[in-house]
C-alpha positions as CSV (number, residue, x, y, z in Angstrom):
1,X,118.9,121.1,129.7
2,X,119.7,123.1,126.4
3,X,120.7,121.3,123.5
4,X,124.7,121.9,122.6
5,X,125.7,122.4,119.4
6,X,129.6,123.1,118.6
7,X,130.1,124.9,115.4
8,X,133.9,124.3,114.3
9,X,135.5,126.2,111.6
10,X,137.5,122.9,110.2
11,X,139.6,125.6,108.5
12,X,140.6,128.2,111.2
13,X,140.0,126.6,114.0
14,X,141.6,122.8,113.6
15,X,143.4,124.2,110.5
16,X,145.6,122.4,108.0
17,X,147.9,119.9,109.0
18,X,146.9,118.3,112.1
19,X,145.8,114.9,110.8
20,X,149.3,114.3,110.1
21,X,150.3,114.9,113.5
22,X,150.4,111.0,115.2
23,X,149.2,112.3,118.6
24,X,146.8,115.0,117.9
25,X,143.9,112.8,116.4
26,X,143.9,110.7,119.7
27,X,143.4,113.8,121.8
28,X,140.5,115.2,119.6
29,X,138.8,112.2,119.6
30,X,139.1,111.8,123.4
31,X,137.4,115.4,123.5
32,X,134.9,114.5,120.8
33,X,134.0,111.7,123.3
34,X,132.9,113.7,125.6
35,X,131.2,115.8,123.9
36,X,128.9,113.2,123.0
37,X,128.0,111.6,126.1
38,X,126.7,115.4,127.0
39,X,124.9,115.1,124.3
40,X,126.9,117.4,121.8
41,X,126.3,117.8,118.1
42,X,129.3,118.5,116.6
43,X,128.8,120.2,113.4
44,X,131.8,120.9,110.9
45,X,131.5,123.6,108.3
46,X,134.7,124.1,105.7
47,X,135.7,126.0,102.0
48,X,136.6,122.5,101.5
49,X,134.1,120.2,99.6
50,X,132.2,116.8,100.3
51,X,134.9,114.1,100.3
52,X,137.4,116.7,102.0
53,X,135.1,116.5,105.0
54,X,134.2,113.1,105.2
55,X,137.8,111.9,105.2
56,X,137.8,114.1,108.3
57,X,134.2,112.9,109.5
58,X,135.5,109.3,109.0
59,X,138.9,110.0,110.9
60,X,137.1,111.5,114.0
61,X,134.0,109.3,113.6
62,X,131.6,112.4,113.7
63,X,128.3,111.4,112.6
64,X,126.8,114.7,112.6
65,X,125.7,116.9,110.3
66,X,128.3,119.0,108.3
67,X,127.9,122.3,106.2
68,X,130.5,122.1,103.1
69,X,131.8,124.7,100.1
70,X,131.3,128.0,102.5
71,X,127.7,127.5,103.0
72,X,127.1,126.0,99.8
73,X,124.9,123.3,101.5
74,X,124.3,121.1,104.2
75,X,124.8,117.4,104.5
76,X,122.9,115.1,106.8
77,X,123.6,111.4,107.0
78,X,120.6,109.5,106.8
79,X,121.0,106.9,109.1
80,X,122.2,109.5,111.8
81,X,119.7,112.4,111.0
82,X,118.6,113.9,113.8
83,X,115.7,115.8,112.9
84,X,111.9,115.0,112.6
85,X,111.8,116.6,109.7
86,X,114.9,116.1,107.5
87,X,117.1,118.8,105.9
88,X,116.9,118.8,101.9
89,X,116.0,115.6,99.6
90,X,117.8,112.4,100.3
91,X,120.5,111.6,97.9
92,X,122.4,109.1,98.6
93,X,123.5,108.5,102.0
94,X,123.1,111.6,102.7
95,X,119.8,114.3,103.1
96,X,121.4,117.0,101.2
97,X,120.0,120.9,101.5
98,X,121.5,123.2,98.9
99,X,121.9,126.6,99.1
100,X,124.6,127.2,96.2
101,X,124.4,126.7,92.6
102,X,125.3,123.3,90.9
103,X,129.1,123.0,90.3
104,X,128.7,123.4,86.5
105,X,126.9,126.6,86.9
106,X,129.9,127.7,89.3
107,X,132.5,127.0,86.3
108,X,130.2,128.6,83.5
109,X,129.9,131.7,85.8
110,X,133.5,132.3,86.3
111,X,134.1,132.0,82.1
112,X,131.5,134.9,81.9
113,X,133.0,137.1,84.4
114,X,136.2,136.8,83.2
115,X,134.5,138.1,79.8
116,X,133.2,140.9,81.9
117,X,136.3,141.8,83.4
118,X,138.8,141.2,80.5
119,X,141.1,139.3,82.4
120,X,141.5,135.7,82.8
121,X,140.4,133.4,86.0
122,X,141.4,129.9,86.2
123,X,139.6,127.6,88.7
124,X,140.2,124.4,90.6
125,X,138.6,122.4,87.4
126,X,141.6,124.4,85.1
127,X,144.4,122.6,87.6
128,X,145.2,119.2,86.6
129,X,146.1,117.5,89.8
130,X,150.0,117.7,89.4
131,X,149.4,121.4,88.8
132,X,147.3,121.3,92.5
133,X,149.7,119.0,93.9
134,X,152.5,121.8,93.2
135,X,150.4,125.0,94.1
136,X,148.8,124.1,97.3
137,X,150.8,121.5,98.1
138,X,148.8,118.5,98.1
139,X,149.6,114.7,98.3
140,X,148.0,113.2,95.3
141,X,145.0,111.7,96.5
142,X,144.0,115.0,98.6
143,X,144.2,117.2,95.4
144,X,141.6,114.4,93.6
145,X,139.4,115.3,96.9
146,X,140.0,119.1,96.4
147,X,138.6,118.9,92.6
148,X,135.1,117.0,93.5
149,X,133.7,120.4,94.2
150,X,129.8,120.4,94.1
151,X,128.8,123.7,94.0
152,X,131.1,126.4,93.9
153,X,134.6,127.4,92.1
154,X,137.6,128.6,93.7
155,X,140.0,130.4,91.4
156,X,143.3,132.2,91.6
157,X,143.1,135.7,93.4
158,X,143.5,137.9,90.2
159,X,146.7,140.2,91.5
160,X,145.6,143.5,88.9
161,X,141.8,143.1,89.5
162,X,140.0,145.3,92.2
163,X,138.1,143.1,94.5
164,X,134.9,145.3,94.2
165,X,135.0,145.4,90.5
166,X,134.9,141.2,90.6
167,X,132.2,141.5,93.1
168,X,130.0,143.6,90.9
169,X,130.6,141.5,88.0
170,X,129.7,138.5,89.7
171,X,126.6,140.0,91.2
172,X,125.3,141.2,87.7
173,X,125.2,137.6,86.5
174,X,123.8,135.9,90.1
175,X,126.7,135.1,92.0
176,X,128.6,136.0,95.1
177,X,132.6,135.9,95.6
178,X,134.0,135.6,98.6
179,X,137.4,137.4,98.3
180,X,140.8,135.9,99.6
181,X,144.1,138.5,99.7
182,X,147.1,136.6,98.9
183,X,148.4,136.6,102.5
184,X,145.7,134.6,103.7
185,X,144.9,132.4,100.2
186,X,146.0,132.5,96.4
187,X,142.3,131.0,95.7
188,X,139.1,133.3,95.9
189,X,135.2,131.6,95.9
190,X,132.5,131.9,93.3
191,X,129.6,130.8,94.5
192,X,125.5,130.6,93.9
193,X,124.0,133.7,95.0
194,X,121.9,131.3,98.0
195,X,125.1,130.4,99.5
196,X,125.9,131.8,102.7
197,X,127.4,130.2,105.8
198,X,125.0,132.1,108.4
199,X,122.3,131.3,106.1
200,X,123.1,127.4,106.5
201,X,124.2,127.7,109.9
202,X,120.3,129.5,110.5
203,X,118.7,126.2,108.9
204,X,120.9,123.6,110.8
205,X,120.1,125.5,114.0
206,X,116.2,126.3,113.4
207,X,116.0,122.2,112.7
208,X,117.7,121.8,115.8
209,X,115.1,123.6,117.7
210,X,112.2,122.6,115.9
211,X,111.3,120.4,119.3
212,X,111.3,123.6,121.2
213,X,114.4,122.3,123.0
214,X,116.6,125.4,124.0
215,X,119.8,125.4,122.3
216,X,123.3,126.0,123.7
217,X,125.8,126.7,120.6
218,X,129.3,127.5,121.0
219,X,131.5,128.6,118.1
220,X,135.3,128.4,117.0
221,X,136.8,130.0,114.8
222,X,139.9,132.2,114.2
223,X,138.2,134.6,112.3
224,X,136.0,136.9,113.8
225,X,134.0,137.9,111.1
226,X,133.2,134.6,111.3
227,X,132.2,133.9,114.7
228,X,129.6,137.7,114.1
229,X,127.8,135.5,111.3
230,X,127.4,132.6,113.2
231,X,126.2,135.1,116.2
232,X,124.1,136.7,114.1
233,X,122.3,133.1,113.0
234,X,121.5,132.1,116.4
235,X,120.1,135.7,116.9
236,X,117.1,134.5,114.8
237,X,116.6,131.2,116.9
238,X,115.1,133.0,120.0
239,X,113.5,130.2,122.4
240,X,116.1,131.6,125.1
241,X,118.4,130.0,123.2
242,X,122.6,131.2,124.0
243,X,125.9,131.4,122.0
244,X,129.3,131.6,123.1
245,X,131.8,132.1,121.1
246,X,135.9,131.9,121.4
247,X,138.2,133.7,119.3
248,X,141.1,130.9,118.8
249,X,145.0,132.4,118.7
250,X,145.7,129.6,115.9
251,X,144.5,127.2,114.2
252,X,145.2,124.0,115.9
253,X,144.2,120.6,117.8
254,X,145.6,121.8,120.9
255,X,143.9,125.5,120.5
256,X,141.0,123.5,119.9
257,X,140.6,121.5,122.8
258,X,141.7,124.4,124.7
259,X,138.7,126.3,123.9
260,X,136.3,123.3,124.3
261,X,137.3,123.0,127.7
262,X,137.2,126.6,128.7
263,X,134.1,126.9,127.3
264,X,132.3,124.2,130.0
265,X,130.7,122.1,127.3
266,X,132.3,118.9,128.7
């Protein structure tokens, strides 16, 4: 039997919200459950940071490993790391694979592109957190957790700046930006130029089959640009491994479930 991995977009697939919801953490659990007594990794990946995702982890009591900061890097727990070889150098409680840059190197970037550009680009570290409680709407304790980025920057999405003209900027210096329009964000990504979700998702898969096991991986997400990169990273597992993948009409608990049971993982 192949081994299942569910790869959950915590962002646009569970989405924002829902842990404040009394009755939906009792039906995910129930589902997360189940998942593991077939065996199921399930493996959370997020724009948010660190301690974002281990509130979550901690919530849900998933134990497995979790990709943070848009592919910035991978975190495995040591005492539940299932891998004979593990992923990264242990620091901490966790074994930790980076892909991105270091967090200072994020913030030093975005000061010399907004020299480049001539225009000004404040980050999460410019906010204090009353400022963050009142943009994004954060209690006070969740904005603290939203400014212990690691390794990349998120910024406000400059209104009179060309998306490709950032790009190219950030490029020249050895970063990548993953650009947000202002229906879908105010706050754009900087980030190392090794930081890539496929990329990550590629590692945590090809440590997952290092036994020769077959895998089984199933994706959610609401973006489909999102669910073709995680397509394209089991593409390079081979071992007649399979992905399925399901397109989610919101971002939800319910929409969740919904698409975990359709899918015939439990």
């Amino acid at each position: 039997m192949a081994k299942r991995v569910v790869l959950t977009d915590l962002d646009e697939a569970l989405g924002e919200g829902w842990l404040e919801i009394p009755e939906s953490i009792p039906k995910v659990k129930s589902v997360l459950a189940q998942l593991r007594a077939t065996g199921s990794s399930v493996v959370l990946f997020s724009v948010g940071d660190r301690l974002q995702l281990e509130l979550i982890r901690r919530t849900l009591e998933i134990n497995d490993p979790f990709i943070v900061e848009s592919g910035s890097a991978i975190f495995t727990p040591v005492d539940q790391n299932p891998f004979e070889m593990p992923l990264g150098d242990r620091d901490g409680a966790y074994f930790v694979m980076q892909l991105g840059c270091p967090y200072v190197q994020a913030r030093a970037g975005l000061r010399v592109i907004a020299n480049m550009i001539s225009y000004p680009l404040k980050g999460f570290g410019d906010f204090t957190i009353p400022q963050l409680q009142r943009l994004v709407g954060l209690s006070e304790e969740a904005a603290h957790q939203a400014k212990a980025r690691e390794f990349s920057e998120l910024f406000m999405t400059p209104k009179a700046i060309e998306p490709t003209v950032l790009k190219q900027a950030a490029e020249a210096v050895g970063f990548n930006v993953i650009w947000r329009a202002a229906e879908e964000s105010r706050f754009s990504e900087l980030l190392g130029a090794g930081a890539d979700l496929t990329a990550a998702v590629q590692a945590l898969l090809s440590a997952y089959a290092s036994s020769g096991e077959p895998l089984a991986v199933l994706g959610l997400s609401r973006r489909q640009s999102t669910l073709a990169g995680l397509h394209a990273a089991i593409e390079t597992i081979g071992n007649e491994s399979t992905f399925k993948e399901h397109l989610l009409a919101s971002a939800s608990a319910d929409s969740w479930i919904e698409a975990i049971e359709f899918s015939g993982f439990l």
